[in-house]
N, C-alpha and C positions, 0 to 999 in steps of 0.2 A: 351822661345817662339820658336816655330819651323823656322827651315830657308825657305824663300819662296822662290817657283825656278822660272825662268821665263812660260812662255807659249807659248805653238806654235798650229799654228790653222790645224787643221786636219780636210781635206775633204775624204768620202770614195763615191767612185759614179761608179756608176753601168750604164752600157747601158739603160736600162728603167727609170731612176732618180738618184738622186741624194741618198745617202743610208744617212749618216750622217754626221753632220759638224759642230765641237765644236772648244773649247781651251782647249789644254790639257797641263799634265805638261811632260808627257814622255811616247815614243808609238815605241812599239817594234814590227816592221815588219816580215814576213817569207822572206826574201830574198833568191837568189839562191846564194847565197856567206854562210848565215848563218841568223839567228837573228841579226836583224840590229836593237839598240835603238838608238833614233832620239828624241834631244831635241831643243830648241831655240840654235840657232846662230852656229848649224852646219854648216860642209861647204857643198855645196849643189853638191847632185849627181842624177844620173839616174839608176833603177837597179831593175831588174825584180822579181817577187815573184812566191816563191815555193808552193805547198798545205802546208799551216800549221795555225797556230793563232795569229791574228792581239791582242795584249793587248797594254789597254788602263791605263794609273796609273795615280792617283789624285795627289793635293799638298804634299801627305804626303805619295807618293812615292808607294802607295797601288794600287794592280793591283783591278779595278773596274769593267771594262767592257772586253770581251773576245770575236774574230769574226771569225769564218772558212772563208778562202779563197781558191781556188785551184788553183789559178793564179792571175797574173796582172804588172801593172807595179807602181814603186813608184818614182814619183818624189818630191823632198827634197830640200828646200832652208832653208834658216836662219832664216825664220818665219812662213814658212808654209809647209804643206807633202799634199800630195794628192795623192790618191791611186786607181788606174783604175783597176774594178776588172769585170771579166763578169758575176762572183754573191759572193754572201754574206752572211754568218748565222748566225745568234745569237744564241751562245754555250750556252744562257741561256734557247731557247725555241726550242732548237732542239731536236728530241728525237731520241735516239739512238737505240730503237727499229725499228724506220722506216731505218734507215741511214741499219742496219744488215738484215732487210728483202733483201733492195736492192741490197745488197752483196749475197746474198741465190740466190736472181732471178738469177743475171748475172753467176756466179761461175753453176747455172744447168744447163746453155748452153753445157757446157764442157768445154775443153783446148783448141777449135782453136776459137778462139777468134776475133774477128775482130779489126781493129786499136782502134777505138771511142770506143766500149764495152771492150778495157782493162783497157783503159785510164782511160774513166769511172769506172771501178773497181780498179785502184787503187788510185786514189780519194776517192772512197768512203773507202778504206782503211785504208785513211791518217785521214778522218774525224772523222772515226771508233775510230782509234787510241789517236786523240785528245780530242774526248770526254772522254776518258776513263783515260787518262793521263793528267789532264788539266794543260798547262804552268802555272805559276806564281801565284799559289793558295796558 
């Protein structure tokens, strides 16, 4: 029989609502330190997130669920994560035709770029790159 691991409850919440909010067994953040995996009865921290992909893994350790983020903050205790993000995408219904158009729009501007229009393109970069690359498949 397989080992059972504990769980920890994971909220992801967004300025407009609440995004999602389960039990999971093990959820690996984009941290600005690194991928940070985060299970029950860590010791608990505060630590900000990079563009990259939120994975979510079942009891038997299998990555399930997979989220773009391009920031936010995560805070972690011993039984619960919760993850403040100003948006959110499901790698399962995002299309990456749209995400590379939006890279074409901005990249036709040219090279003088404005702050928020690079930001924004390399975001959409990182999304670009995730789709394509996807963590923990």
């Amino acid at each position: 029989m397989p080992e059972q691991h504990e769980t920890i409850s994971l909220e992801i919440l967004t300025p407009e609502k609440p995004f999602l909010a389960k039990e999971v067994t093990l959820v690996v953040v984009p941290s600005q330190e690194g991928d940070l995996g985060v299970m029950a009865r860590i010791a608990p921290m505060l630590c900000a997130l990079r563009p990259g992909v939120i994975c979510i893994f079942d009891e038997m350790l299998n990555a399930t669920e997979r989220y773009f983020v391009a920031s936010g903050t995560a805070w972690v205790d011993d039984r619960k994560v919760t993850l403040l993000v100003p948006e959110v995408f499901d790698l399962k219904r995002t299309d990456d035709h749209t995400t590379l158009e939006k890279i074409k729009k901005i990249e036709a501007k040219g090279t003088n770029l404005d702050e928020e229009s690079s930001l924004q393109l390399a975001v959409l970069r990182q999304k670009h790159y995730n789709l394509q690359n996807i963590p923990y498949a």
